[in-house]
MMTF fields as JSON, N, C-alpha, C and O atoms, coordinates in Angstrom:
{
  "mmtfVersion": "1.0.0",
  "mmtfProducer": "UNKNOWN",
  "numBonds": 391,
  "numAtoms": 392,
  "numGroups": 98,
  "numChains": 1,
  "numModels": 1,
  "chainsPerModel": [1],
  "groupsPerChain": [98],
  "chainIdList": ["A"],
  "bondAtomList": [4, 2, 8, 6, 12, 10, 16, 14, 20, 18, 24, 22, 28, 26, 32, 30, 36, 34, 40, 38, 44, 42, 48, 46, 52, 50, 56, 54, 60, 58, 64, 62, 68, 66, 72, 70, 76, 74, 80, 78, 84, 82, 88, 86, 92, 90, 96, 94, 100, 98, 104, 102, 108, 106, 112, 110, 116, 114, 120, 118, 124, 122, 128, 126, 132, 130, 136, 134, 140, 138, 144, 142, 148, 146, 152, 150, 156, 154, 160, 158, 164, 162, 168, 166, 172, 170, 176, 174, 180, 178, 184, 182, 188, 186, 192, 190, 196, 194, 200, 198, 204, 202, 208, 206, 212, 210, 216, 214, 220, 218, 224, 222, 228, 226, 232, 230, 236, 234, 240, 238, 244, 242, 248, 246, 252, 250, 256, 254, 260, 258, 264, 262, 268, 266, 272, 270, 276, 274, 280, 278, 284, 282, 288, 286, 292, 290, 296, 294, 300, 298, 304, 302, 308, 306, 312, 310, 316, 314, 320, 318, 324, 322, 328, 326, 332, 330, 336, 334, 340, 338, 344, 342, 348, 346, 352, 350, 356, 354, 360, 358, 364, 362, 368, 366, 372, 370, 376, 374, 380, 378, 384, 382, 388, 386],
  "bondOrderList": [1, 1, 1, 1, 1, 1, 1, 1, 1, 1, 1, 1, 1, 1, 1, 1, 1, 1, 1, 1, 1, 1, 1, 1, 1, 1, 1, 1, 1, 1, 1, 1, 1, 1, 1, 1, 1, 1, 1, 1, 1, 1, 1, 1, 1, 1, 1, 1, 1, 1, 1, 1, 1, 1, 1, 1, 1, 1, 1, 1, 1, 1, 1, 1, 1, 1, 1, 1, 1, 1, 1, 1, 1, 1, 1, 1, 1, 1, 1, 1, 1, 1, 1, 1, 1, 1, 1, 1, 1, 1, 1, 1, 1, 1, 1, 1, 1],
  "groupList": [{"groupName": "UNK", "atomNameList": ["N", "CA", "C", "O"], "elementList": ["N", "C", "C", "O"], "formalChargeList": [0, 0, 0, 0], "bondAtomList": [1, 0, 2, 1, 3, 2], "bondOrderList": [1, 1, 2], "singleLetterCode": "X", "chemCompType": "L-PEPTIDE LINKING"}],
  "groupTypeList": [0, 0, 0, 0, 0, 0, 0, 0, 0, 0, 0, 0, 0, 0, 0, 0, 0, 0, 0, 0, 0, 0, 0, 0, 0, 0, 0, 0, 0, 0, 0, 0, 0, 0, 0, 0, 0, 0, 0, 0, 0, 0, 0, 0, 0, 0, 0, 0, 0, 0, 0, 0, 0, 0, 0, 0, 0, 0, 0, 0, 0, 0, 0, 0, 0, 0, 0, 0, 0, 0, 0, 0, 0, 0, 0, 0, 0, 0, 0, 0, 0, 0, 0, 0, 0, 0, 0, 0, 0, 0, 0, 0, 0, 0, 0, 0, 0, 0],
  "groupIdList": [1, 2, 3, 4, 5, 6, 7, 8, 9, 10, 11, 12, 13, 14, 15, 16, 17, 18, 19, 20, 21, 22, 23, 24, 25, 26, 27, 28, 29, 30, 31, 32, 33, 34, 35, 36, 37, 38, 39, 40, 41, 42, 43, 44, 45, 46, 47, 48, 49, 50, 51, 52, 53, 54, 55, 56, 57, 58, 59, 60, 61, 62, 63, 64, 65, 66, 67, 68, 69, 70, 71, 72, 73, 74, 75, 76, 77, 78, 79, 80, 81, 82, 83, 84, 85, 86, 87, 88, 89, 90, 91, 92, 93, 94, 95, 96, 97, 98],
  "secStructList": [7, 7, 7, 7, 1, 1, 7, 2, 2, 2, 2, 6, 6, 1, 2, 2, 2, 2, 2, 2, 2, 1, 7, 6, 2, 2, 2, 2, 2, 2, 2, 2, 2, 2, 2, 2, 2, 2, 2, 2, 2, 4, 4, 4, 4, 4, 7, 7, 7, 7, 7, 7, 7, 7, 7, 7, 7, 7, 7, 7, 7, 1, 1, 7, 7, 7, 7, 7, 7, 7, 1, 1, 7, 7, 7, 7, 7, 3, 3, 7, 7, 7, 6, 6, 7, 7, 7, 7, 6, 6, 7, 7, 7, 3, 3, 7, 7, 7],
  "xCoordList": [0.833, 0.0, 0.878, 1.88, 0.596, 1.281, 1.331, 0.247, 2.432, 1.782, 1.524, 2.253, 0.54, 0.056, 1.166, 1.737, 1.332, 2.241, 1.277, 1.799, 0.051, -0.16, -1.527, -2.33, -1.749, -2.957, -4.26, -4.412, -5.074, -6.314, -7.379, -8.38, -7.159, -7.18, -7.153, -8.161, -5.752, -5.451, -5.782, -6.037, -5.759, -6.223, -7.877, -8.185, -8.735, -10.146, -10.204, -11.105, -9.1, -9.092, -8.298, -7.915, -8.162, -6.778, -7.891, -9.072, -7.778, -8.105, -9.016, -10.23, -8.18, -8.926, -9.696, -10.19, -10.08, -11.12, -12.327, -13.389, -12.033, -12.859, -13.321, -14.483, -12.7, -13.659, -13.872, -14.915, -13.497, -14.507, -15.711, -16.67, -15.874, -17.102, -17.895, -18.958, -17.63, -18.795, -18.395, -17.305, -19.165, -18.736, -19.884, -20.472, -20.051, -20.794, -22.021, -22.439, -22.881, -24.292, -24.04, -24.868, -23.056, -23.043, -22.701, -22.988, -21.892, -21.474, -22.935, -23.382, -23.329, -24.71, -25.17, -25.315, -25.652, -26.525, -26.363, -27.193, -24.718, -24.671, -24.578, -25.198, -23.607, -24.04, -25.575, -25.627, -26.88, -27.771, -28.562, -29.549, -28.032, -28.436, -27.744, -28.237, -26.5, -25.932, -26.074, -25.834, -26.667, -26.954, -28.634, -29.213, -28.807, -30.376, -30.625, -31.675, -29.427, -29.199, -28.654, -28.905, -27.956, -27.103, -28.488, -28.524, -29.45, -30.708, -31.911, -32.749, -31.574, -32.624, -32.414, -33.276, -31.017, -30.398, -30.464, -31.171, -29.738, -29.518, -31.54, -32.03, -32.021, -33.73, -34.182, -35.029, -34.041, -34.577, -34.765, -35.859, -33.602, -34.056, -35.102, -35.399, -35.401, -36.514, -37.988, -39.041, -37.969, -39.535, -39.918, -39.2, -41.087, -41.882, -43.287, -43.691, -43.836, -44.738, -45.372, -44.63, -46.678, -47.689, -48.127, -48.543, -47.957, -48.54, -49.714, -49.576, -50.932, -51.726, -53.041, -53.78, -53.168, -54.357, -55.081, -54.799, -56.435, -57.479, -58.246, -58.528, -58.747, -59.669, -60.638, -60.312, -61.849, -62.428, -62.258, -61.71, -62.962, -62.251, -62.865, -63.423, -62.328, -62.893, -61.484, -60.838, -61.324, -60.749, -60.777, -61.328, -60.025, -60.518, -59.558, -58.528, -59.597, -58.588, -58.251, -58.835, -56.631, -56.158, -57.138, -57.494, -57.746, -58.538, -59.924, -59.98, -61.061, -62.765, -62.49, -61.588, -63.82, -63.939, -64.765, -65.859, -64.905, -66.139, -67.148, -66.621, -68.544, -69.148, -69.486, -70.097, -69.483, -69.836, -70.944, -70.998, -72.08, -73.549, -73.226, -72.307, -74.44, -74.789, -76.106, -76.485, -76.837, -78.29, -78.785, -79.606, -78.514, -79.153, -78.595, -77.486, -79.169, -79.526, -78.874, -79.388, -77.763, -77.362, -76.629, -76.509, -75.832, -74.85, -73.213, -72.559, -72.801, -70.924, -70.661, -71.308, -70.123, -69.487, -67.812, -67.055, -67.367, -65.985, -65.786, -66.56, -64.723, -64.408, -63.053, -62.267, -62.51, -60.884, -60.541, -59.593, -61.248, -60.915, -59.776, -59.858, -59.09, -57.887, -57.942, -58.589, -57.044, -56.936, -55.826, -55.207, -56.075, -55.683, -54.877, -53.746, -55.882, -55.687, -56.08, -57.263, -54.994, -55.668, -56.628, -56.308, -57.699, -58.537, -58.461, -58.079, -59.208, -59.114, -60.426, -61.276, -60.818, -62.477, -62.152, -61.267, -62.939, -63.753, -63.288, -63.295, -62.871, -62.166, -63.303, -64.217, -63.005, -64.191, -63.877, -63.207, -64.803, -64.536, -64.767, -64.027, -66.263, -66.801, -67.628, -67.765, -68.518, -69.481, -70.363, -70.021, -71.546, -72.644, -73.414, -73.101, -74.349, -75.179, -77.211, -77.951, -77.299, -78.598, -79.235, -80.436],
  "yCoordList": [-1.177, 0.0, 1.241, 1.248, 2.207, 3.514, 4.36, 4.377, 5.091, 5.936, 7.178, 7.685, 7.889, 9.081, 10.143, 9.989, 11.134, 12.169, 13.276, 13.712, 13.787, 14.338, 13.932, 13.169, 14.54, 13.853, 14.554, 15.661, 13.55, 13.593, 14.788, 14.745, 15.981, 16.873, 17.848, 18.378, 18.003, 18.689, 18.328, 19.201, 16.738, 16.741, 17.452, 18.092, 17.092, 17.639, 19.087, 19.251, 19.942, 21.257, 21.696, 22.839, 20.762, 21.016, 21.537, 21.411, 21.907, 22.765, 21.057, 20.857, 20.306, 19.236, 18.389, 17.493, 18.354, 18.026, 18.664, 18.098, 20.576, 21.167, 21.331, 21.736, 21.118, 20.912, 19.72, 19.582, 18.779, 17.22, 17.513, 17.281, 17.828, 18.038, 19.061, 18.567, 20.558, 21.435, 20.893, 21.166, 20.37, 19.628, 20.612, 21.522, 20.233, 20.837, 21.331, 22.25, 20.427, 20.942, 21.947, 22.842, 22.222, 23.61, 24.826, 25.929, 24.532, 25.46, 25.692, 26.835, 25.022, 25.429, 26.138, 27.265, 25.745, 26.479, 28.15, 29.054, 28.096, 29.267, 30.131, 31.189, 29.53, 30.202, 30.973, 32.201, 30.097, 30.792, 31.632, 32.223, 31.735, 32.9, 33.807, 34.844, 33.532, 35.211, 35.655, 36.861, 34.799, 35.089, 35.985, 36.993, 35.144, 35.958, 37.278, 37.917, 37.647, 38.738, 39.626, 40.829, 39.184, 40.39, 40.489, 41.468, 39.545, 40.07, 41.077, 41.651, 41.012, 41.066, 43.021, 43.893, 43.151, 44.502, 45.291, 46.275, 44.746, 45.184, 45.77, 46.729, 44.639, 44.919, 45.94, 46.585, 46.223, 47.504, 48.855, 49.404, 49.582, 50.64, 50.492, 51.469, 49.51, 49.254, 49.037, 48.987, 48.929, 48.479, 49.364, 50.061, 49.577, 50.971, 50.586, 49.424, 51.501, 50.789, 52.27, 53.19, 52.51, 53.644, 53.455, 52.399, 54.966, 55.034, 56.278, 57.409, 55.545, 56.214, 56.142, 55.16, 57.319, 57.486, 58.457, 59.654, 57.727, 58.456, 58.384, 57.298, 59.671, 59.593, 60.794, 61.695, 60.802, 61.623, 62.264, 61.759, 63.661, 64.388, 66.428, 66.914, 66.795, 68.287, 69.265, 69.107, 70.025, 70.821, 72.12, 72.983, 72.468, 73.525, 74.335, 73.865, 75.883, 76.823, 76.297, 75.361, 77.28, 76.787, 77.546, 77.11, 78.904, 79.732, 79.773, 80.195, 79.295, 79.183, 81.159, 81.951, 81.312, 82.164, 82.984, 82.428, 84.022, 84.683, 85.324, 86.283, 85.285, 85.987, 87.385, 87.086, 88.748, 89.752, 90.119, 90.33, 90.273, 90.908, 91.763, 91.794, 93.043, 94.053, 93.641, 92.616, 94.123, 94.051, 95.074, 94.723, 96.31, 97.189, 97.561, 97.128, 98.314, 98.335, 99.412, 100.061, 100.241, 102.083, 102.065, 101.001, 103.285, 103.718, 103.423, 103.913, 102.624, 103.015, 104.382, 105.12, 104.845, 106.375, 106.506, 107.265, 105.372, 104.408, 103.036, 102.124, 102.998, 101.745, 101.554, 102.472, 100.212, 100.366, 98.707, 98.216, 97.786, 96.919, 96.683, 97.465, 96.038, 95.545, 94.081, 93.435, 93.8, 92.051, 91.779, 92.55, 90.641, 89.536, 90.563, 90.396, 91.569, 92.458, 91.952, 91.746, 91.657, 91.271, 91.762, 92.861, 91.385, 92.33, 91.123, 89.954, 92.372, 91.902, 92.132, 92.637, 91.929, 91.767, 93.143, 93.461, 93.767, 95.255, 96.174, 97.327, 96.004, 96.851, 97.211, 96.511, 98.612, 99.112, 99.125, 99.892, 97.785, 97.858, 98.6, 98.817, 99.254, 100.227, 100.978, 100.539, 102.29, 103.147, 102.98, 103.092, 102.724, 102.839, 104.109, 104.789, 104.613, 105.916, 105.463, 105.287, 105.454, 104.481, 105.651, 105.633],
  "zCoordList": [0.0, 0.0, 0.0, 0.715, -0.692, -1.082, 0.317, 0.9, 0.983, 1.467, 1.13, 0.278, 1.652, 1.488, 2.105, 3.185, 1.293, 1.321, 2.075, 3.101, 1.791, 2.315, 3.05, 2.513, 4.409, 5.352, 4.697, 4.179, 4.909, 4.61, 4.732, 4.017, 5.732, 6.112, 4.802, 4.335, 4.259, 3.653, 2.159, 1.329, 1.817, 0.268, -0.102, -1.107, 1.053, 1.608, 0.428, -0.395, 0.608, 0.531, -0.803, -1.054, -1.456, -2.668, -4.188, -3.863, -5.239, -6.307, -6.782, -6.743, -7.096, -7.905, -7.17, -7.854, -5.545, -5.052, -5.272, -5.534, -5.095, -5.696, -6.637, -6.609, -7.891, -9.204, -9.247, -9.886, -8.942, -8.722, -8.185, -8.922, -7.425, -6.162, -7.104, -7.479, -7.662, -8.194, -10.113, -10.615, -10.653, -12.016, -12.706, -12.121, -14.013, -15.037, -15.027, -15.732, -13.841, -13.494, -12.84, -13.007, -12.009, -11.353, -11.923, -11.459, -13.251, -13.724, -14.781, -14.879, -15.221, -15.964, -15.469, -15.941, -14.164, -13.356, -13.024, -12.917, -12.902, -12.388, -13.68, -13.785, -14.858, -16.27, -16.273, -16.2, -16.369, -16.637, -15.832, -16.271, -14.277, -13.757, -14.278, -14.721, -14.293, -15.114, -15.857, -15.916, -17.141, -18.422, -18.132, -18.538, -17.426, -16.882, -16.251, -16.322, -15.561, -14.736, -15.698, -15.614, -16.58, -17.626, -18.809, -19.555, -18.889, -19.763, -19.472, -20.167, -18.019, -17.488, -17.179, -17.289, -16.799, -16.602, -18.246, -18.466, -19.106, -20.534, -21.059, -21.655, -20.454, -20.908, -20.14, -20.758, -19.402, -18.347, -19.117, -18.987, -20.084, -20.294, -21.829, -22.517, -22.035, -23.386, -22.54, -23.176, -21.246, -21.07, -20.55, -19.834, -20.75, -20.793, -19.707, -19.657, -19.018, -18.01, -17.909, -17.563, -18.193, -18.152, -16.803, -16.328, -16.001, -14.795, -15.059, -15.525, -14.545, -14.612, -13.364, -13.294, -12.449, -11.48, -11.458, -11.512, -11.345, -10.981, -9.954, -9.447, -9.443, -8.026, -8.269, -9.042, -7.597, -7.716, -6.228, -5.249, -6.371, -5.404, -6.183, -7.167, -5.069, -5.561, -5.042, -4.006, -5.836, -5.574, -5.152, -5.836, -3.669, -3.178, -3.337, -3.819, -2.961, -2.566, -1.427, -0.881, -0.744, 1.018, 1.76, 2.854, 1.197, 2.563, 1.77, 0.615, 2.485, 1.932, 1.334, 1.607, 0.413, 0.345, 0.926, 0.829, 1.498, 2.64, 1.957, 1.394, 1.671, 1.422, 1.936, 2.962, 1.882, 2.973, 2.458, 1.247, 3.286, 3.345, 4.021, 4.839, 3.551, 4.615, 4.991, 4.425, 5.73, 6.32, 5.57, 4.723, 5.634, 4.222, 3.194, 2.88, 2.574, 0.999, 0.997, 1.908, 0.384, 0.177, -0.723, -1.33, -1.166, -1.559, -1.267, -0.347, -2.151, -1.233, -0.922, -1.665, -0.299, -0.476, -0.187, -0.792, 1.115, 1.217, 1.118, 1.409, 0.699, 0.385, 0.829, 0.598, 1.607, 2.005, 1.545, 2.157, 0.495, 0.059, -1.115, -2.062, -1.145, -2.262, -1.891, -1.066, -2.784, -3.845, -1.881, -1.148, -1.852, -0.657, 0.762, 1.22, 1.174, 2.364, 3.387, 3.659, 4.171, 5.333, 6.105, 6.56, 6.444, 7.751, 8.907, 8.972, 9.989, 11.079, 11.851, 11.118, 13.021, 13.469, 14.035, 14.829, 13.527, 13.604, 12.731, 13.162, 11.59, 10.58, 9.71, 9.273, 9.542, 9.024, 7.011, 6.32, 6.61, 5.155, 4.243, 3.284, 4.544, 3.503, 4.127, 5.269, 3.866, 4.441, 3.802, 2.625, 3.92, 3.349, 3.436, 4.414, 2.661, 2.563, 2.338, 1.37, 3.169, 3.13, 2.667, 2.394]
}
């Protein structure tokens, strides 16, 4: 019987145990994930995907708009209104001339 030069331990771990052990099915295998992964990346900027939503819904302004009534009926004679002026509670908006 021959002896062994090197212990058993170490042949375990040598290049041509390892390609004995992972053989051609493995390399297939791993071939066509890659081939799949490099198709699959290369295809990405050709596919096209329409996004499209709808909801119903209403659209408001951010501040309601205020209606102002008077109680009677007159003449303007002042007026201290302009385009988005702030007022404040007791500001006198306009004069009436009944």
């Amino acid at each position: 019987m021959k002896k062994q030069i090197f212990p058993k331990e170490i042949i375990e771990n040598i290049v041509e145990v390892h390609q004995f052990k992972h053989t051609n099915k493995s390399k297939i295998i791993y071939s066509f994930i890659l081939l799949a992964l490099i198709v699959a990346l290369i295809s990405l900027p050709f596919i096209n995907v329409t996004i499209y939503n709808t909801s119903e819904g209403l659209i408001r302004p951010d501040k309601e708009r205020i209606l102002l009534e008077s109680s009677n009926s007159g003449k303007v004679i002042f007026h201290k209104l302009k385009n988005n002026l702030q007022v404040n509670k007791g500001d006198t908006l306009w004069l009436l001339v009944i």
